[in-house]
mmCIF file as gemmi writes it, N, C-alpha and C atoms, coordinates in Angstrom:
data_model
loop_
_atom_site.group_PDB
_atom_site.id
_atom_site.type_symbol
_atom_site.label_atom_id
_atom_site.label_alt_id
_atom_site.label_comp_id
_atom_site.label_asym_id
_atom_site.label_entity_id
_atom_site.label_seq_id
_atom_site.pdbx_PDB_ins_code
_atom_site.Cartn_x
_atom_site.Cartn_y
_atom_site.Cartn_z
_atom_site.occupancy
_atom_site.B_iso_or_equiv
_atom_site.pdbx_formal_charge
_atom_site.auth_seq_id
_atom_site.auth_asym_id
_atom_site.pdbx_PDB_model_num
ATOM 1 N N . UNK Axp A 1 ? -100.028 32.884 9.497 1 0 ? 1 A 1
ATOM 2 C CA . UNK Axp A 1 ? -99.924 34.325 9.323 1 0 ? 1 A 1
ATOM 3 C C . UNK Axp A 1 ? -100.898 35.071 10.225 1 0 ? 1 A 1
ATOM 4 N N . UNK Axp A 2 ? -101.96 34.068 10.777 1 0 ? 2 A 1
ATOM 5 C CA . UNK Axp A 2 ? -102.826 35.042 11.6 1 0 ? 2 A 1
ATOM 6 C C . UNK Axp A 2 ? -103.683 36.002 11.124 1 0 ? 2 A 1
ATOM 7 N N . UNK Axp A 3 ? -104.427 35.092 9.633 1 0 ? 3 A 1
ATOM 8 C CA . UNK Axp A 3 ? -105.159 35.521 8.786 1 0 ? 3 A 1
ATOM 9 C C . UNK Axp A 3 ? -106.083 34.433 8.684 1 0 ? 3 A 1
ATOM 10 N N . UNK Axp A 4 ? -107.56 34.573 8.451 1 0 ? 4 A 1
ATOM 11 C CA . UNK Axp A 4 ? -107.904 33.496 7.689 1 0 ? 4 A 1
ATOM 12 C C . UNK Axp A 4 ? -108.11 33.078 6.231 1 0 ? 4 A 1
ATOM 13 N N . UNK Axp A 5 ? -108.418 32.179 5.634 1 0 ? 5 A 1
ATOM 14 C CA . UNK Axp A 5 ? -107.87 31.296 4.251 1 0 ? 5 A 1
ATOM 15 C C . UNK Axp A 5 ? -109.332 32.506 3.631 1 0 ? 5 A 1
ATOM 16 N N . UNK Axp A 6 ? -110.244 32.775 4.152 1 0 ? 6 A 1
ATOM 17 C CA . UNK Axp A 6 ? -111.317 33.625 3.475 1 0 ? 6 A 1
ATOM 18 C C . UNK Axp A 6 ? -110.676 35.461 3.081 1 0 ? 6 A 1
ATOM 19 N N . UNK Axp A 7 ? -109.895 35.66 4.258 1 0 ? 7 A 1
ATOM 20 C CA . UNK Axp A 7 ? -109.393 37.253 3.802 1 0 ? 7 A 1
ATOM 21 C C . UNK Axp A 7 ? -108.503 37.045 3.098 1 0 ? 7 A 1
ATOM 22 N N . UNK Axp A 8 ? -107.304 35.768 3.134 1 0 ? 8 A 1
ATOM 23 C CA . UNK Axp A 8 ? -106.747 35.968 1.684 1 0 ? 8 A 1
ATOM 24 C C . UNK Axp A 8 ? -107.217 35.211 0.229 1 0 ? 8 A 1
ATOM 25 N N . UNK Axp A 9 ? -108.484 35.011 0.276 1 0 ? 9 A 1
ATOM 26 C CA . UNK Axp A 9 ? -108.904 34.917 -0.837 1 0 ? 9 A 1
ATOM 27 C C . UNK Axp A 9 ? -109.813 36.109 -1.269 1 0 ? 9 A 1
ATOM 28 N N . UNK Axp A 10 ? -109.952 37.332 -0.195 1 0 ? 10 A 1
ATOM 29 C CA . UNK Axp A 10 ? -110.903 38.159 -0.955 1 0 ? 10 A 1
ATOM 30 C C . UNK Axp A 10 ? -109.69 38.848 -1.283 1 0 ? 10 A 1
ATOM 31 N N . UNK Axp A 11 ? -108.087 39.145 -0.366 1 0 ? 11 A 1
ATOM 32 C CA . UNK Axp A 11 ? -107.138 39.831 -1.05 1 0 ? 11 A 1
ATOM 33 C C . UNK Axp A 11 ? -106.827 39.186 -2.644 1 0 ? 11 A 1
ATOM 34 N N . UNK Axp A 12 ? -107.269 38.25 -2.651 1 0 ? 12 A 1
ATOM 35 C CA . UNK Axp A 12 ? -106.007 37.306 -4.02 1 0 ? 12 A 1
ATOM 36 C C . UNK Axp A 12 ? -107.519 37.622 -5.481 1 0 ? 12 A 1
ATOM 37 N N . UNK Axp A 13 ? -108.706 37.945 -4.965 1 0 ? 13 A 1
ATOM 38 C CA . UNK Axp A 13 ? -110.077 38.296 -5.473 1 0 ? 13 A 1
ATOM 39 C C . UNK Axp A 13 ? -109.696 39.589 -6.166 1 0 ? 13 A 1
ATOM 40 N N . UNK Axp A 14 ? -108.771 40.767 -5.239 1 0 ? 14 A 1
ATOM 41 C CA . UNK Axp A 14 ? -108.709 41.916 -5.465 1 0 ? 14 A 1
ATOM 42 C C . UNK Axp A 14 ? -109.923 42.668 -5.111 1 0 ? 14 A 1
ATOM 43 N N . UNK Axp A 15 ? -110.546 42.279 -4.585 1 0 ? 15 A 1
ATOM 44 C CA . UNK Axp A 15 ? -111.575 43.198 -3.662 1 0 ? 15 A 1
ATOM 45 C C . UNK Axp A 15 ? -110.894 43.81 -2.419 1 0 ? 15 A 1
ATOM 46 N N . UNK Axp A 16 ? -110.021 43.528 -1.86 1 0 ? 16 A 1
ATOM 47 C CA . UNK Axp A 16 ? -109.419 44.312 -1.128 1 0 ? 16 A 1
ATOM 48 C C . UNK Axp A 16 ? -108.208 44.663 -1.1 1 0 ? 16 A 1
ATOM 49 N N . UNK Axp A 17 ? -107.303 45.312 -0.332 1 0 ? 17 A 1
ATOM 50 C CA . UNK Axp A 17 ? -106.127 45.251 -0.31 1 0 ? 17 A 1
ATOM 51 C C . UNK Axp A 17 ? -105.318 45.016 1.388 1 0 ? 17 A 1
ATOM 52 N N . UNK Axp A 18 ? -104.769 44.309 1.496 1 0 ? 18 A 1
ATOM 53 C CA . UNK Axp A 18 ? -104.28 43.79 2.255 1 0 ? 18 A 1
ATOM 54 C C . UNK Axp A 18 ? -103.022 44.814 3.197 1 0 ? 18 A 1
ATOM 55 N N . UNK Axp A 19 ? -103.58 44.847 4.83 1 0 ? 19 A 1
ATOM 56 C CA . UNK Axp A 19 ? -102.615 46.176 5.548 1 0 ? 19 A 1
ATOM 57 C C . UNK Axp A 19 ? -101.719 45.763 5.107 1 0 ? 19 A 1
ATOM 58 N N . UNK Axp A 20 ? -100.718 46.663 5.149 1 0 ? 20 A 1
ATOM 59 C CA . UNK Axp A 20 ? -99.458 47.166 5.105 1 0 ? 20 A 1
ATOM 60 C C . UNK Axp A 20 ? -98.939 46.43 6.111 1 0 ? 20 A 1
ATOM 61 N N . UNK Axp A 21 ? -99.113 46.092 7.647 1 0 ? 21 A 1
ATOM 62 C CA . UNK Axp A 21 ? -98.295 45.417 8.514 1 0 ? 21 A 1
ATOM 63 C C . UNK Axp A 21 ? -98.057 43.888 8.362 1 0 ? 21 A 1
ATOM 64 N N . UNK Axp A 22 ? -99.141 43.337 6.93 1 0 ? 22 A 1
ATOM 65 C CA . UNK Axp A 22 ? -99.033 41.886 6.87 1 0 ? 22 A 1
ATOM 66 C C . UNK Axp A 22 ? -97.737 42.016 5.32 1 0 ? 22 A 1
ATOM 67 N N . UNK Axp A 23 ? -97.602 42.455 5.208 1 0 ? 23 A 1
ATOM 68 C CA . UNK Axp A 23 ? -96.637 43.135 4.024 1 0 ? 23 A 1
ATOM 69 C C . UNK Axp A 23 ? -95.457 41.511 4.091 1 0 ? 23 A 1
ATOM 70 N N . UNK Axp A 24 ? -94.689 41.86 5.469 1 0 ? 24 A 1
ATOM 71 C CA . UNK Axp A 24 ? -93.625 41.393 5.863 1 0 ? 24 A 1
ATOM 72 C C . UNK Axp A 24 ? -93.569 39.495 5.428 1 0 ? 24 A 1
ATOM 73 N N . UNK Axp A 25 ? -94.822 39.444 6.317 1 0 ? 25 A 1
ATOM 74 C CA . UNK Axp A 25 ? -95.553 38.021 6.752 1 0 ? 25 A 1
ATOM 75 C C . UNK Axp A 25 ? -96.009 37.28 5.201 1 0 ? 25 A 1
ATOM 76 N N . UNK Axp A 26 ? -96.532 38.153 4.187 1 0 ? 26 A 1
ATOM 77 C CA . UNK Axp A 26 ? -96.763 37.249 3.047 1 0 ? 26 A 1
ATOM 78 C C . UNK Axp A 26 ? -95.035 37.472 2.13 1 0 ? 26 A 1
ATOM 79 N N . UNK Axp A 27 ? -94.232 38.384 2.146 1 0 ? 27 A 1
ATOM 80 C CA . UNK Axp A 27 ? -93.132 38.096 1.82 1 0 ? 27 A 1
ATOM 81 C C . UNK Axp A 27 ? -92.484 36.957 1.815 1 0 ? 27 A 1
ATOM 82 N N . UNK Axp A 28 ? -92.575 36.741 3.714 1 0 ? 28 A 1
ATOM 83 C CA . UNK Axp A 28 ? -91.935 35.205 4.25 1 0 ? 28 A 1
ATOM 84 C C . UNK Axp A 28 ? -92.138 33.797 4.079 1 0 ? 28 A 1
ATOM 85 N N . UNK Axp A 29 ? -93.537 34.161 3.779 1 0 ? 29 A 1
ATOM 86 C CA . UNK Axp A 29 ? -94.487 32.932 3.442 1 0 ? 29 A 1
ATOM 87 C C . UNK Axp A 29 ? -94.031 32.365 2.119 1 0 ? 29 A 1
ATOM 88 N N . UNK Axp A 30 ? -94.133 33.398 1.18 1 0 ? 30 A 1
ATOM 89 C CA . UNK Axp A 30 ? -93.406 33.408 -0.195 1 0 ? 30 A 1
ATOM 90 C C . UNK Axp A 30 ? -92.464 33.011 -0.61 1 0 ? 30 A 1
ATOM 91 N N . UNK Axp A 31 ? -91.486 33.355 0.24 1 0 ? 31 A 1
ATOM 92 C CA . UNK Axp A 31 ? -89.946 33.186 0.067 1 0 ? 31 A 1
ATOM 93 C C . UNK Axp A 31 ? -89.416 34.243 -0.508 1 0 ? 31 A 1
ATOM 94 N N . UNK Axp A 32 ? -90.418 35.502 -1.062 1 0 ? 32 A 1
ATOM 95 C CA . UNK Axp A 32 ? -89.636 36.531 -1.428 1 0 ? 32 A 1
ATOM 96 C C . UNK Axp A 32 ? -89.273 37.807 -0.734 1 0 ? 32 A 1
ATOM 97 N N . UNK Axp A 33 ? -88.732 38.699 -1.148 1 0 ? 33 A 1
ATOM 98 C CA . UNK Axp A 33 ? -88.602 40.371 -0.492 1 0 ? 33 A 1
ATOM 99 C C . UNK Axp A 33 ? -89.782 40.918 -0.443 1 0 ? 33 A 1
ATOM 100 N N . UNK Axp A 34 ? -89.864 42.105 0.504 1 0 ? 34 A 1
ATOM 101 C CA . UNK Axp A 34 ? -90.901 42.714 -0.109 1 0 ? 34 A 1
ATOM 102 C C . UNK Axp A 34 ? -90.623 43.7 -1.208 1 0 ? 34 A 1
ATOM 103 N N . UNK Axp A 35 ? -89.847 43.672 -1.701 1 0 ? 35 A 1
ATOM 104 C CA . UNK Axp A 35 ? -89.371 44.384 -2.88 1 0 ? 35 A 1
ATOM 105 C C . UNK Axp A 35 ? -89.76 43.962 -3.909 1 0 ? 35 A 1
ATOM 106 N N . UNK Axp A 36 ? -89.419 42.374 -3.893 1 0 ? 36 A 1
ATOM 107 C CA . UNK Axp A 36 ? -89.923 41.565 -5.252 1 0 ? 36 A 1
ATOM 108 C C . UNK Axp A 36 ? -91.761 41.554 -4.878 1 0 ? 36 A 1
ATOM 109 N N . UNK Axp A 37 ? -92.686 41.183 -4.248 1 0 ? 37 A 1
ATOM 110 C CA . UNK Axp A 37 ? -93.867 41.108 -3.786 1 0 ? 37 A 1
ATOM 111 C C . UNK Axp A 37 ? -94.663 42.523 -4.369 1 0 ? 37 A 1
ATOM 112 N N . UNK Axp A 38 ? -93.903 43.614 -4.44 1 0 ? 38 A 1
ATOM 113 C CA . UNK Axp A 38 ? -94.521 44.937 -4.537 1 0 ? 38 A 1
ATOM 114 C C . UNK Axp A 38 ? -93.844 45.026 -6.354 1 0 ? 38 A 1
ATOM 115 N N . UNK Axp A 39 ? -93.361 44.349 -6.93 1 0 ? 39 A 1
ATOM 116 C CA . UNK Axp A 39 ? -92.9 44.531 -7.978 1 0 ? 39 A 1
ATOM 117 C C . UNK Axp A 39 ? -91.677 45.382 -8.117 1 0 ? 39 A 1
ATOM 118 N N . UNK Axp A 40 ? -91.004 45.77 -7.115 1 0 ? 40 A 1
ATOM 119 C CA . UNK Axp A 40 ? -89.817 46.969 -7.229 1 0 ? 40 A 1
ATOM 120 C C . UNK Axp A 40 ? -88.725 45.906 -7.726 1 0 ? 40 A 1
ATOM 121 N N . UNK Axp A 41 ? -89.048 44.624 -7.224 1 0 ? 41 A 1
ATOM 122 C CA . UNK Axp A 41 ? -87.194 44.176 -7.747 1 0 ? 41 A 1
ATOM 123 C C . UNK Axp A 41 ? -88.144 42.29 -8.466 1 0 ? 41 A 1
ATOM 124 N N . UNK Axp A 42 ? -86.95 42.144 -9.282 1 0 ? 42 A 1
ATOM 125 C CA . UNK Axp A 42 ? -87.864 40.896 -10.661 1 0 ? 42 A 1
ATOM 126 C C . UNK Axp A 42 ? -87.486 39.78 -9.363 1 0 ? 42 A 1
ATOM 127 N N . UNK Axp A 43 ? -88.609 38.958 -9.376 1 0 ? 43 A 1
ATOM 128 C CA . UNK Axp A 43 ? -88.104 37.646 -8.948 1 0 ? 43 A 1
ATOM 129 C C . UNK Axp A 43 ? -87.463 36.929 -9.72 1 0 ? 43 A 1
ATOM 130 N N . UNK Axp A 44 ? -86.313 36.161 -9.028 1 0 ? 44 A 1
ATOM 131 C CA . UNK Axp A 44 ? -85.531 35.119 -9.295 1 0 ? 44 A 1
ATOM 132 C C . UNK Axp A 44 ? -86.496 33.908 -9.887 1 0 ? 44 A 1
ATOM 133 N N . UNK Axp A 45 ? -86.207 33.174 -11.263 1 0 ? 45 A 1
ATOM 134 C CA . UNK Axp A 45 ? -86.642 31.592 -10.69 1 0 ? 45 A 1
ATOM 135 C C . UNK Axp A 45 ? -86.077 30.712 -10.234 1 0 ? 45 A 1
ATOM 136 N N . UNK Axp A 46 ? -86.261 29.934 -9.03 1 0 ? 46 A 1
ATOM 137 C CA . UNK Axp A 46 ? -85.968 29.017 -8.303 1 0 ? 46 A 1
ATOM 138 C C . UNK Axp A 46 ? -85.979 27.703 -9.247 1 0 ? 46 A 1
ATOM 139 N N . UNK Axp A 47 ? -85.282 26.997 -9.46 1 0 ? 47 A 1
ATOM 140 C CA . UNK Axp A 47 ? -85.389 25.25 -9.584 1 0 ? 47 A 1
ATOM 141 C C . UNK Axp A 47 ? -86.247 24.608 -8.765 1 0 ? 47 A 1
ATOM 142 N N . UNK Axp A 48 ? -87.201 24.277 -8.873 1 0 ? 48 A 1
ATOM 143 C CA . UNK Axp A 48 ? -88.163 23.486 -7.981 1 0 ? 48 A 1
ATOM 144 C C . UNK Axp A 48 ? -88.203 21.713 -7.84 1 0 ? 48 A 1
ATOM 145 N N . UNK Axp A 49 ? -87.996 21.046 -6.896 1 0 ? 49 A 1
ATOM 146 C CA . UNK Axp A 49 ? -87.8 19.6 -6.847 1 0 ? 49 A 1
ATOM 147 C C . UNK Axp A 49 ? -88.784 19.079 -8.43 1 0 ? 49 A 1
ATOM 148 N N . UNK Axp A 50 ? -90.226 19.409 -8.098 1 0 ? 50 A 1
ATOM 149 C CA . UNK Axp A 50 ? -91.474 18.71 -8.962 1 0 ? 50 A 1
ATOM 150 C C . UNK Axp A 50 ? -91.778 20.115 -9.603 1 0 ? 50 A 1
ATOM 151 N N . UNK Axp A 51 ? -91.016 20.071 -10.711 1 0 ? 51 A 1
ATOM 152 C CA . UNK Axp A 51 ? -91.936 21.506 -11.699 1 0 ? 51 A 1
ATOM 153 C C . UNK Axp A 51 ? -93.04 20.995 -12.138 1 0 ? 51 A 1
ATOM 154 N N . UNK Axp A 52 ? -93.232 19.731 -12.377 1 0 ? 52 A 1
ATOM 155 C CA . UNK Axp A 52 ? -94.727 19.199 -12.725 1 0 ? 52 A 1
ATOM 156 C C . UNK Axp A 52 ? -95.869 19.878 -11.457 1 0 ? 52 A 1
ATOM 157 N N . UNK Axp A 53 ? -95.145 20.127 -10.677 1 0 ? 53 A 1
ATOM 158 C CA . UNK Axp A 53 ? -96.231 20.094 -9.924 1 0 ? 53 A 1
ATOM 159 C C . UNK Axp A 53 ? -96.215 21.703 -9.926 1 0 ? 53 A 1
ATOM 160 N N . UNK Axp A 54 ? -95.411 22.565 -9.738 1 0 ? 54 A 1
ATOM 161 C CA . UNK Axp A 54 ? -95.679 23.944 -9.895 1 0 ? 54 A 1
ATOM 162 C C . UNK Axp A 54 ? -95.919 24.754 -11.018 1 0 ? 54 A 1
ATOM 163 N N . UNK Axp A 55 ? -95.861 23.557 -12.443 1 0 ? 55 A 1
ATOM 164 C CA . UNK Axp A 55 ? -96.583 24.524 -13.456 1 0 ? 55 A 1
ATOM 165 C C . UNK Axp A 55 ? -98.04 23.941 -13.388 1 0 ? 55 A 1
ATOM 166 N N . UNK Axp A 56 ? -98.63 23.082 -12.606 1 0 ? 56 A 1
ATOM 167 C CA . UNK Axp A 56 ? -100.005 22.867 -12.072 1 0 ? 56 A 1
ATOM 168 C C . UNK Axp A 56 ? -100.796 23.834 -11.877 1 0 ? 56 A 1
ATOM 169 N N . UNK Axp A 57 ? -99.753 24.321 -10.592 1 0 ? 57 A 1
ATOM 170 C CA . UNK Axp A 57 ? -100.112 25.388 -9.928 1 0 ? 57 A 1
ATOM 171 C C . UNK Axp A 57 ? -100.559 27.011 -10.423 1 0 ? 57 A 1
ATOM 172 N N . UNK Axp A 58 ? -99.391 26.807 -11.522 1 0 ? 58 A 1
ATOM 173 C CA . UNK Axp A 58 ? -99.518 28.221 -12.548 1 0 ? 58 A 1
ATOM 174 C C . UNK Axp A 58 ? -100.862 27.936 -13.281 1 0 ? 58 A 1
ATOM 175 N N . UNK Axp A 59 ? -100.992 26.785 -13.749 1 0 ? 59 A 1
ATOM 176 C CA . UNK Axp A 59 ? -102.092 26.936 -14.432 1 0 ? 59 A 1
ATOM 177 C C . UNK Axp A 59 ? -103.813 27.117 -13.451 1 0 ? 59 A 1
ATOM 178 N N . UNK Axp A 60 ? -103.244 26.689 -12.466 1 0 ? 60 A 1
ATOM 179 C CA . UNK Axp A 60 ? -104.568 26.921 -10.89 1 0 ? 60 A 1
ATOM 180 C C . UNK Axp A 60 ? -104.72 28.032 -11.284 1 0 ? 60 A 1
ATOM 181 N N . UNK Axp A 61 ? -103.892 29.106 -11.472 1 0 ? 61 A 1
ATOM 182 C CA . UNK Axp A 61 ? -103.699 30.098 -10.286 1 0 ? 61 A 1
ATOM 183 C C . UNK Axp A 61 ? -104.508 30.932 -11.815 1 0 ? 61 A 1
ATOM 184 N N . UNK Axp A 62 ? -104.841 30.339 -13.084 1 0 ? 62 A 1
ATOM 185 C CA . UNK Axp A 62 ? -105.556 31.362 -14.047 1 0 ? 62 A 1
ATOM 186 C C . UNK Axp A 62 ? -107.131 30.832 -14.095 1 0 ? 62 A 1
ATOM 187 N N . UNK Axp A 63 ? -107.585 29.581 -13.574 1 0 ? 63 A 1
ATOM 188 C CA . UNK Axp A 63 ? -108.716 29.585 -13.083 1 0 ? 63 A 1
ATOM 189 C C . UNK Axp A 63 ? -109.458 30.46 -12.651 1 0 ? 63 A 1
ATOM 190 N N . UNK Axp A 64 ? -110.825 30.589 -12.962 1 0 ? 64 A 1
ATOM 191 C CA . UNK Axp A 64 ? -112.16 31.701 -11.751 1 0 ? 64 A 1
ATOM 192 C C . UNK Axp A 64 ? -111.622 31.16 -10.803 1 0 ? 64 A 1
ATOM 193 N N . UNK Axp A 65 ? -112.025 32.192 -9.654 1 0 ? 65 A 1
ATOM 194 C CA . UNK Axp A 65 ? -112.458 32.02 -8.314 1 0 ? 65 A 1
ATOM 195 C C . UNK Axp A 65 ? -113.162 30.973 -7.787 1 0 ? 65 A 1
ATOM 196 N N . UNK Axp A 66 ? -113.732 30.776 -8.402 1 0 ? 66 A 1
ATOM 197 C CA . UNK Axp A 66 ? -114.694 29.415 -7.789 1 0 ? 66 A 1
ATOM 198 C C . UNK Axp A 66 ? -113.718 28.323 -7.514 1 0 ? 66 A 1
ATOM 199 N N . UNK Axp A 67 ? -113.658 28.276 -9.408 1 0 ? 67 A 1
ATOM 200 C CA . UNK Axp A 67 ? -112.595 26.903 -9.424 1 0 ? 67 A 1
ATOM 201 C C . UNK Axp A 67 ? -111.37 26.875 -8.762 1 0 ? 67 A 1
ATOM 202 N N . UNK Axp A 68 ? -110.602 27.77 -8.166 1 0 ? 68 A 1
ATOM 203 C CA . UNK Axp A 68 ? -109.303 27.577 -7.377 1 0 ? 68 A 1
ATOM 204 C C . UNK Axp A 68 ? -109.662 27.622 -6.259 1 0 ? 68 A 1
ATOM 205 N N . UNK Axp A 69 ? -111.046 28.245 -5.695 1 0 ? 69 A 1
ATOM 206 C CA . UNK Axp A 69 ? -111.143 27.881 -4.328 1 0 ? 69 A 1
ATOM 207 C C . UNK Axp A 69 ? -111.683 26.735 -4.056 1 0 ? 69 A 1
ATOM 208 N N . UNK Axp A 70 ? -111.928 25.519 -4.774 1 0 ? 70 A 1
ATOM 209 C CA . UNK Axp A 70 ? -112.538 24.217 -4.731 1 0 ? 70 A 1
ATOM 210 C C . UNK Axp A 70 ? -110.895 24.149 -4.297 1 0 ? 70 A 1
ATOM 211 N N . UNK Axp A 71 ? -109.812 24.191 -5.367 1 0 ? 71 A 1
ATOM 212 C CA . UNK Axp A 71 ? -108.771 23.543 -5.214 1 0 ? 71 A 1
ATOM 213 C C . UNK Axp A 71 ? -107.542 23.633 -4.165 1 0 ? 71 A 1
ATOM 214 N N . UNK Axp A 72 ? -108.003 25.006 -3.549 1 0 ? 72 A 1
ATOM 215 C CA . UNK Axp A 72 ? -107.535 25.074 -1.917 1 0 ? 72 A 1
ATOM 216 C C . UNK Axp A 72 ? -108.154 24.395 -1.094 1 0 ? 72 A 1
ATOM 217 N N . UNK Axp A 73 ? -109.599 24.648 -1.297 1 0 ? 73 A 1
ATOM 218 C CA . UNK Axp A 73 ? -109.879 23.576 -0.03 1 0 ? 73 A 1
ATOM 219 C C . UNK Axp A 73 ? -109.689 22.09 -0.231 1 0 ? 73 A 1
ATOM 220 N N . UNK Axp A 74 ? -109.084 21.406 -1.222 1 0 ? 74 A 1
ATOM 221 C CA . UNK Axp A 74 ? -108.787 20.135 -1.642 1 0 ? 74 A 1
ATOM 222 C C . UNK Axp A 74 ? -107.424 20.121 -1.193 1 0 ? 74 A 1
ATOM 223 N N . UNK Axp A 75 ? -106.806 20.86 -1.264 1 0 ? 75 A 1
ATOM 224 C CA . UNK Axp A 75 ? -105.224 20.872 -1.111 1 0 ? 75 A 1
ATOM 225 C C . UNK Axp A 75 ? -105.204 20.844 0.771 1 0 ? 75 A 1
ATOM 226 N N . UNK Axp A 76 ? -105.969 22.131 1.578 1 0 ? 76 A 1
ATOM 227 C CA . UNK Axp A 76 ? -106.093 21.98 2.639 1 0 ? 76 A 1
ATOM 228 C C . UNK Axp A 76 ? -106.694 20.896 3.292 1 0 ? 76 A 1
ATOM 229 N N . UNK Axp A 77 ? -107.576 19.921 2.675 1 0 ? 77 A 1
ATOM 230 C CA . UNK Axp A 77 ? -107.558 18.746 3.199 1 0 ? 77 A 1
ATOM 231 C C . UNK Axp A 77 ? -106.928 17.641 3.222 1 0 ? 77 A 1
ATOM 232 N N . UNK Axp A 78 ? -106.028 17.686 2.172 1 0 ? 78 A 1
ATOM 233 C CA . UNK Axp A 78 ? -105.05 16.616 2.185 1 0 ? 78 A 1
ATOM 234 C C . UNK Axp A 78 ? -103.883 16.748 2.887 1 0 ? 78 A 1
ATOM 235 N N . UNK Axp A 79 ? -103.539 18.255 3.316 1 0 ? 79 A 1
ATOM 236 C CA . UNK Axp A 79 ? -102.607 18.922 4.06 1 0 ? 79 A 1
ATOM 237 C C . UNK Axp A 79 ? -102.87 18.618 5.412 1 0 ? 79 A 1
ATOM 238 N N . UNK Axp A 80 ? -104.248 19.041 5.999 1 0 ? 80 A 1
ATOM 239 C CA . UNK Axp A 80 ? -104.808 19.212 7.111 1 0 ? 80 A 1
ATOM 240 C C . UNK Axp A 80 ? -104.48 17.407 7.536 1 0 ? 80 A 1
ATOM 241 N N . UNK Axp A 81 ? -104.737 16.504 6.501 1 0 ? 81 A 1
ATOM 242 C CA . UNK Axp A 81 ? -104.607 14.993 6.663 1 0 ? 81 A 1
ATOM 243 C C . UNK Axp A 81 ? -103.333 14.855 7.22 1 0 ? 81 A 1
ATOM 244 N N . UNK Axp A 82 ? -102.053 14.9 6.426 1 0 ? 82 A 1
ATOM 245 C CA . UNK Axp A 82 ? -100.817 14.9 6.668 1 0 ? 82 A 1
ATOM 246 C C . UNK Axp A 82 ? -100.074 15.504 8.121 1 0 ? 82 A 1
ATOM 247 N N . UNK Axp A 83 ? -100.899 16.184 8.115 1 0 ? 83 A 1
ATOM 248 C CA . UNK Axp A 83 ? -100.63 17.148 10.163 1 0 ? 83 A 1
ATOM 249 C C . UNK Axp A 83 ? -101.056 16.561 11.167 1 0 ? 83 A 1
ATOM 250 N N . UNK Axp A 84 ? -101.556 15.08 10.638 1 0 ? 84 A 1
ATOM 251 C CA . UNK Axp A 84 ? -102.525 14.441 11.789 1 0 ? 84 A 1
ATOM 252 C C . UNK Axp A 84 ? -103.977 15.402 12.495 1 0 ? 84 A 1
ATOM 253 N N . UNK Axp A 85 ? -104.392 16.432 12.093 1 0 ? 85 A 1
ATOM 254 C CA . UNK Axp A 85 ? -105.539 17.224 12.239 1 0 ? 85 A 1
ATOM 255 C C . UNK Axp A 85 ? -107.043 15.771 12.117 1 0 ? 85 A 1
């Protein structure tokens, strides 16, 4: 996205708010509209291959700050592994 992993964690912090021109770019990333992203239209739920693994994620995602940013940078290293990096 042409962001780094620190500005969208102070956006996802809510200390800031994120321009308007990256609007598009976290939509895509998402898989959603920016309609659904801004709350104007309900997201769909998707069927996911491993829901084990994305109600994980739901439960990450109610963690402090601290604790989910341990678990990005755990995720980005096993990722970063897989890319041959």
């Amino acid at each position: 996205m042409g962001i780094s992993q620190r500005m969208i964690a102070h956006y996802e912090n809510s200390q800031g708010n994120p321009p308007l021109y990256l609007l598009p770019k976290f939509a895509k990333s998402l898989g959603v509209s920016a309609d659904q992203l801004l709350g104007m239209k309900e997201i769909k739920e998707v069927k996911q291959k491993d829901s084990r693994l994305w109600q994980r994620f739901a439960r990450a995602e109610k963690l402090p700050p601290k604790q989910r940013k341990k678990i990005v940078d755990i995720l980005d290293a096993f990722l970063s592994v897989g890319k041959g990096e």
